[in-house]
N, C-alpha and C positions, 0 to 999 in steps of 0.2 A: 504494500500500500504506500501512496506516495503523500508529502504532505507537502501542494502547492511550492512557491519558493525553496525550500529546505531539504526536499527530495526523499527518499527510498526512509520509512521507517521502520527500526529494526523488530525484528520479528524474536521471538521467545528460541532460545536454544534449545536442545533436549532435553541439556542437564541442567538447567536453570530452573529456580525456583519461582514461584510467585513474586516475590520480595526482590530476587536478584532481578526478573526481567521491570518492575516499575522502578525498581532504580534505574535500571539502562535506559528506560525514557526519559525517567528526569533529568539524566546526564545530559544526553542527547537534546533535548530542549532549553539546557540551559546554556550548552556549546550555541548554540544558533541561535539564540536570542537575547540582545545586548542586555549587559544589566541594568543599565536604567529604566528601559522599559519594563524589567518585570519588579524593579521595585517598584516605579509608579502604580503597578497593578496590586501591588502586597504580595508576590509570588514569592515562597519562601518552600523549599518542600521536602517532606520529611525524610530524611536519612533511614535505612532500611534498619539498623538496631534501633533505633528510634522510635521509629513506628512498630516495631516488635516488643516492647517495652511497655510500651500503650494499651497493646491489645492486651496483653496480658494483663492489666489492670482490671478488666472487667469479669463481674462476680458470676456462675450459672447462665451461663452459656444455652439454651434450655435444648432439649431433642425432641424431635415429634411434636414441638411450636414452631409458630413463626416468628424468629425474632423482625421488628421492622426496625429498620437503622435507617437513619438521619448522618448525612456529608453536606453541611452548607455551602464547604469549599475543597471542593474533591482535588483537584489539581490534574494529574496523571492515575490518580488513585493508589497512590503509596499505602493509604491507612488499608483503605479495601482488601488489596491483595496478602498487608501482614494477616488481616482476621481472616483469609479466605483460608491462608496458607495453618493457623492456629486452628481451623477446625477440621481442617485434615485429621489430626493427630486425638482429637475425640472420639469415643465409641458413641454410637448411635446415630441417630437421621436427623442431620442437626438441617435445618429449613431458614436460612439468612435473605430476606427481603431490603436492601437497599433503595434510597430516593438521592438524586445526588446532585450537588448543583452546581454548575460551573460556568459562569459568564464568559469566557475568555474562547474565542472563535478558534486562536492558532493552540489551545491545548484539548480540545473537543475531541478530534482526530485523535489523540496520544490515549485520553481516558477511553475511547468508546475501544479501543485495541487492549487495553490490560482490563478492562471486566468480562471484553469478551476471553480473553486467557483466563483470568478468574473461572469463566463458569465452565468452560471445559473442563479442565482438569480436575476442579472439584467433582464434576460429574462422575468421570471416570471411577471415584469410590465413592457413589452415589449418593452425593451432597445435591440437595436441593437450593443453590443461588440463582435469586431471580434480581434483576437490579432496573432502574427507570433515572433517566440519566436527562436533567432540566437545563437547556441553556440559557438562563436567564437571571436576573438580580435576585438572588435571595432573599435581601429585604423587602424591597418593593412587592414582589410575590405575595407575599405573607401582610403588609401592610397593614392589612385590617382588623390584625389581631391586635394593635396597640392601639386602636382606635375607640377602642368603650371603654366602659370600668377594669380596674387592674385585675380583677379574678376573671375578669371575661373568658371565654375560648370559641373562636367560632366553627374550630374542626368537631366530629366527634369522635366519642371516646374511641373508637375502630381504628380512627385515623392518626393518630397520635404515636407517638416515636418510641420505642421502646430503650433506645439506645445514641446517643448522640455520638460522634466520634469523629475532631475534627482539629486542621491547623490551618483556623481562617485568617484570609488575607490582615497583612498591616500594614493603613497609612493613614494622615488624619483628612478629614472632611471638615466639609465648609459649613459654617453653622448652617446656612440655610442650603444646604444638600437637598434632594428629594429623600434622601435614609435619614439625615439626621431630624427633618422634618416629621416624618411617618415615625419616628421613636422617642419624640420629644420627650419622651417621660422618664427614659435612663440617661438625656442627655443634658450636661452642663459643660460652656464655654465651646470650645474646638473638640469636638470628637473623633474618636479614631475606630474605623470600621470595624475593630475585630472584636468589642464588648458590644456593638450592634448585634454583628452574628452570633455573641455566646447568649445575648437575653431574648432573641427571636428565635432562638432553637430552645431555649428551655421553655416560653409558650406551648412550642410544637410537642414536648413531652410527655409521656402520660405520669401519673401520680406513680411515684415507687421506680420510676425510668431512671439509668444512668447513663453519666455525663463524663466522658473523656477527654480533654482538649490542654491544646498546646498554645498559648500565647506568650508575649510578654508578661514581665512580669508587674508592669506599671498600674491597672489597673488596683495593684492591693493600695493604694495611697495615692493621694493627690486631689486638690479639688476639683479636676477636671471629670472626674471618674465616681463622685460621691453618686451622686443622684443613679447608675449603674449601680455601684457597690450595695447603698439601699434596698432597691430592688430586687438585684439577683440572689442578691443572700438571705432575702427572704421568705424566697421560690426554692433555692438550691441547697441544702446541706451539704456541705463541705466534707470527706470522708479520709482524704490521701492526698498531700503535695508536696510534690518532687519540685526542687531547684536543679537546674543545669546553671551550673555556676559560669562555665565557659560561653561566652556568645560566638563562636563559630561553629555553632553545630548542624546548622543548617545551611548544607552544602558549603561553599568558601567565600560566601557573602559575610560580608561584616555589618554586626546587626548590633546599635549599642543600648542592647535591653538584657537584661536575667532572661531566661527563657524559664516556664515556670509548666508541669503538668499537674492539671486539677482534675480530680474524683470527684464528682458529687453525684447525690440522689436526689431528685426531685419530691417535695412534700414531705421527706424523713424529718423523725423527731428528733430532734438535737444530741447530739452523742455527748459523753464527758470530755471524750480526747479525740485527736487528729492526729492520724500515720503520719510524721513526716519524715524525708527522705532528700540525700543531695550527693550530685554526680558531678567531677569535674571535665569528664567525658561524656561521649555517648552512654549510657547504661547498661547493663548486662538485664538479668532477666530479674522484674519484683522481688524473688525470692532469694541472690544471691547482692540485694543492695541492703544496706542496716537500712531499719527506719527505726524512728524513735516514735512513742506518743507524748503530744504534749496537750497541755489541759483546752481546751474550746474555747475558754474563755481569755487563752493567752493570746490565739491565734486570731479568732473576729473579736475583735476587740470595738466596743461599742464606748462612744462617746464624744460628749457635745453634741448631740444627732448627727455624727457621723460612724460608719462603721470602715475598717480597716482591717486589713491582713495582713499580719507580723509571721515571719517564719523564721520561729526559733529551732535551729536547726543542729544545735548539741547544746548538754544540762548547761554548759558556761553562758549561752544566750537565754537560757528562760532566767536563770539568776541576774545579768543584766538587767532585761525584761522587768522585773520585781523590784531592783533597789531603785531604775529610774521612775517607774508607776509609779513609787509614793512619794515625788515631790509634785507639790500640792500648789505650783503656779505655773502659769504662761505670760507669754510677752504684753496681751492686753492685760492681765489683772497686774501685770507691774508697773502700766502705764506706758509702756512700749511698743512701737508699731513696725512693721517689716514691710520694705515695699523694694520694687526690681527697679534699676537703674530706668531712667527713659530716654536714654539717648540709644538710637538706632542708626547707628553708623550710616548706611547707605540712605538712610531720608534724611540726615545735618548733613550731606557729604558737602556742600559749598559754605557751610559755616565751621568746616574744624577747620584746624591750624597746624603744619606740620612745626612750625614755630611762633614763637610768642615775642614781643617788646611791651615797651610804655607806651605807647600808641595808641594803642586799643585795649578798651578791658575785656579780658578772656576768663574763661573758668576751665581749670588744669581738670586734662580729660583721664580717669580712673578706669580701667583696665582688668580682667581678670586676672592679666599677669603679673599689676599692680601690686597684689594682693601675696606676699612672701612669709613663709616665717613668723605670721603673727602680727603683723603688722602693714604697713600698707607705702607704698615707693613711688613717688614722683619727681619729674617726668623718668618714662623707662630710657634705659642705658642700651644702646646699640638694636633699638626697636624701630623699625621702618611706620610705626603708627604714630596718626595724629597725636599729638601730646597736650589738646585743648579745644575747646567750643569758644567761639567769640561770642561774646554777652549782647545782648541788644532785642531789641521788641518782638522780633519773630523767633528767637530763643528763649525765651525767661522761659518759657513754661515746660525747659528742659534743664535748667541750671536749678540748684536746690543750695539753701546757706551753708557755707561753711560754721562747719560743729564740728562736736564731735562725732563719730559713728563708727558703728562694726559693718566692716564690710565682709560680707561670704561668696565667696564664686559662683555660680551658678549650677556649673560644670568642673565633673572631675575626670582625669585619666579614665580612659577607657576600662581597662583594668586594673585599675587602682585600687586598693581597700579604704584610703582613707578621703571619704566622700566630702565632710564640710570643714572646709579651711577659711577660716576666720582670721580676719586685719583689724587692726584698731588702725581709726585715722582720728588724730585731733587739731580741732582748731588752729593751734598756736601754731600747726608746722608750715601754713601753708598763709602766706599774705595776701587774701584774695579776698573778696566777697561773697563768691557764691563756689561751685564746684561742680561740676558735670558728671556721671557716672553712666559709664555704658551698661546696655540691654543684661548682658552675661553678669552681671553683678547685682545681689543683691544688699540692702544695708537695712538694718535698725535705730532710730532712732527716738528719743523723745516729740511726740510733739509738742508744739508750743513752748518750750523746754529744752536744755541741753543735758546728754549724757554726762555725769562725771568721769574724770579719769578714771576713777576705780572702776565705777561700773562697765566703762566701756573695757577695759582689760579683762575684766574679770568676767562679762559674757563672753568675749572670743576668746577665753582659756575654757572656760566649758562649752565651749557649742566646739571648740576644736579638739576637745580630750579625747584619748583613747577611748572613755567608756562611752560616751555620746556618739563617735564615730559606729560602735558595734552598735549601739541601741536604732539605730538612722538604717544600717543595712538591714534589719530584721523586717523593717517595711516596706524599702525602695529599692526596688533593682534595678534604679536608671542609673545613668552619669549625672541628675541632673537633681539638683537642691533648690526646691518651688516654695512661696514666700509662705501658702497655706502651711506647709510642712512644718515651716518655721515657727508659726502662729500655735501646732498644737504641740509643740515640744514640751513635754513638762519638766521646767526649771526649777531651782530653788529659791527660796526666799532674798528681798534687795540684800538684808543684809549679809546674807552667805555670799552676795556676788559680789559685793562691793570689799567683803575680806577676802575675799579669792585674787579680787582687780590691786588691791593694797601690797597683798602679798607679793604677787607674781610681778608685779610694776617697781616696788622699790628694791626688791635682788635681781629684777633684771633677769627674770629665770627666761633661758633656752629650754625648746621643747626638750626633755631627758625624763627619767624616770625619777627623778627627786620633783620635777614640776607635775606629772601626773599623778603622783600620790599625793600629795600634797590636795589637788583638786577633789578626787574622791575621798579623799578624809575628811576635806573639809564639809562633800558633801554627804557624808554620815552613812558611805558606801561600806559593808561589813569589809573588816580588816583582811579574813579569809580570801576574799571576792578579789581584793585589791591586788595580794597576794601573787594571785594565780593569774591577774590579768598582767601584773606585772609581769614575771614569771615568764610569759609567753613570746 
């Protein structure tokens, strides 16, 4: 068979498996077609241990039913072919009905080739797969199910999905999309297609159905994602989540998200605990990966009416977990506000300054790279970037007073562990009136008010500690540090910061292990705890 442009598609060998021939398509498909194009599409597609890992995840298999399975985004059908290839190796008459959805014209051709290899050779040891293969938008499809009251369903119960299993497209959409429109109810801010597809396929589920899927792992946090989080967790019981701790797993695309696999069962009653589980590779098989359980209430952690997914992923992170819970403030009940730099390089591009004089008054332009050590550096040394915004009537309302402030990056190393790095900038350093701070930057400060020096030390030595740093990856697995984030961190008491800002400010402590304990003692972290973070 040939596919237009691209030519001859390869055909299934004799000694190849299910798995080994939808890999050889994937391959094959992503040889021939540039990668921009299929990021623009969210084509990501699952590596064959991968998708065997998955399948295995799922409970009772049943014989002599029909399971009906839900792919909102089949691709070449990687997931297919692993469960095709898993119920080979069951005894009895296992009957798998798939529904499969795939918008994308040049991958049509590649799926309708690997399910028809699915159902042969299952046949051959007379497996009953029958599959019905949609080219069309999965949201919009379905649209009308988000359209009435939230318990609504307009399928019935005959029609409803016994099994979801899927690694839906990711990229973000426009607020006013035709999807993000038709799902306004999981949606706040800029959303991103792939928690579309995971709350539009759990409508389609029946009560007691299960839920396999691969996404980012961004959804557990952020306020972009709250209004989502609300709703699906409160359709989805959560059962089993595996971290892939590496982002190259999916094919040799570079993807700068955690990759995260979720278990849930639709309409279950709340468990005590959650299986969790973490791979710095692909995965071998459920039963040769450790999981731990850890309490329910560590993992959807409810609060402020938001809810959130922390994944404490060994006993040193639920202990984390515990000593940072009990402090008992945030940024607003201590009078402090977090907001993101507003200057966006490319719309000031004709009002920055690759140099500055007495001439014109400018405000010195702040940097992510700015941002060293604890402290904050102006202008940068051997950096080809602007080093300032010119002040004047069509900028003010991008210039902000010189104060004091904690400035935090936005963005960290790719694979970095230590995600929020905190600057102190104060008034006195810089002779200016006002200050400019780019997009990648975000800062705290008082309003109407100025931070002290203590204070402002003494929050960028705890929002940059070691133990802050672990407590921040249990819930984010982006590179990126969002202001909301920042908003629900629970801090300790002014006066704890402002002797943490005293301390650390008049020895002039360098990051080392006498300035991090020092922080968690001060902030009443068990000694044991300290110990063994130290320790490590």
């Amino acid at each position: 068979m040939t596919h237009g442009q691209f030519g001859e598609l390869p055909t299934m060998g004799d000694k190849q498996t299910l798995t080994d021939y939808s890999e050889t398509l994937s391959d094959w498909y992503v040889r021939k077609q540039p990668l921009r194009y299929r990021k623009n599409r969210g084509q990501y597609f699952t590596p064959k241990r991968l998708s065997e890992f998955m399948v295995r995840l799922i409970d009772d298999i049943p014989t002599g039913k029909e399971l009906r399975i839900l792919d909102p985004g089949a691709g070449v059908g990687n997931l297919e072919s692993a469960l095709c290839e898993y119920v080979k190796s069951k005894a009895g008459r296992v009957r798998l009905s798939f529904d499969l959805y795939e918008d994308c014209e040049d991958i049509m051709p590649l799926l309708k080739m690997n399910m028809r290899a699915c159902r042969e050779v299952t046949a051959q040891q007379g497996l009953d797969i029958s599959y019905s293969i949609f080219k069309t938008n999965f949201i919009l499809a379905h649209a009308e199910e988000f359209s009435g009251e939230p318990g609504d369903r307009t399928r019935p119960d005959e029609a409803l999905y016994d099994l979801v299993i899927c690694n839906p497209p990711y990229y973000k959409l426009r607020k006013n999309s035709p999807e993000a429109l038709a799902m306004r109810r999981v949606v706040k801010g800029q959303p991103n297609i792939y928690v579309l597809f995971l709350a539009m396929a759990a409508k389609l589920m029946r009560d007691g159905g299960q839920l396999v899927v691969l996404t980012p792992r961004s959804y557990c946090s952020g306020d972009y994602f709250s209004e989502f989080r609300k709703w699906f967790f409160d359709v989805i019981t959560p059962v089993r989540l595996h971290v892939l701790e590496s982002r190259r797993l999916l094919t040799t695309d570079s993807v700068l998200q955690e990759m995260v696999i979720l278990k849930g069962v639709r309409g279950r009653e709340r468990l005590d605990t959650i299986a969790i589980s973490m791979s710095y590779k692909e995965p071998d098989q459920p039963a040769q990966v450790a999981i731990r359980e850890a309490p329910f209430d560590m993992v959807v952690v409810s609060k402020c009416q938001d809810i959130r997914i922390r994944i404490p992923t060994n006993a040193m992170d639920e202990l984390v977990a515990g000593e940072v819970d009990k402090l008992q403030y945030t940024l607003t009940d201590l009078g402090l506000k977090a907001s993101t730099g507003p200057v966006v390089p490319f719309r000031a591009r004709e009002h920055l300054l690759h140099t500055v004089d007495d001439k014109s008054e400018f405000a010195p332009l702040l940097w992510m790279e700015s941002v060293d050590f604890g402290r904050v550096s102006w202008p940068l040394s051997a950096n080809r970037k602007p080093v300032a915004l010119l002040v004047g009537e069509r900028t003010h309302r991008l210039c902000i007073p010189n104060s004091n402030y904690v400035l935090i990056k936005r963005f960290s190393a790719k694979e970095g562990k230590r995600r929020i790095q905190a600057g102190v900038l104060l008034e006195s350093w810089l002779n200016v009136r006002f200050i400019a701070i780019e997009n990648h930057v975000n800062y705290i400060y008082r309003a109407g008010a100025k931070l002290t020096e203590d204070e402002a030390y003494g929050l960028a030595a705890v929002l940059s500690s070691t133990l802050y740093n672990l407590y921040f990856n249990m819930s984010n697995g982006s590179t990126q540090v969002n202001v909301s984030q920042l908003r629900q961190m629970p801090l300790p008491s002014a006066d704890v910061i402002v002797g943490i800002g005293q301390h650390v400010r008049e020895r002039n402590m360098a990051e080392g292990i006498a300035k991090q304990r020092f922080i968690m003692t001060a902030l009443g972290i068990a000694p044991a705890l300290v110990n063994h973070l130290l320790d490590d």
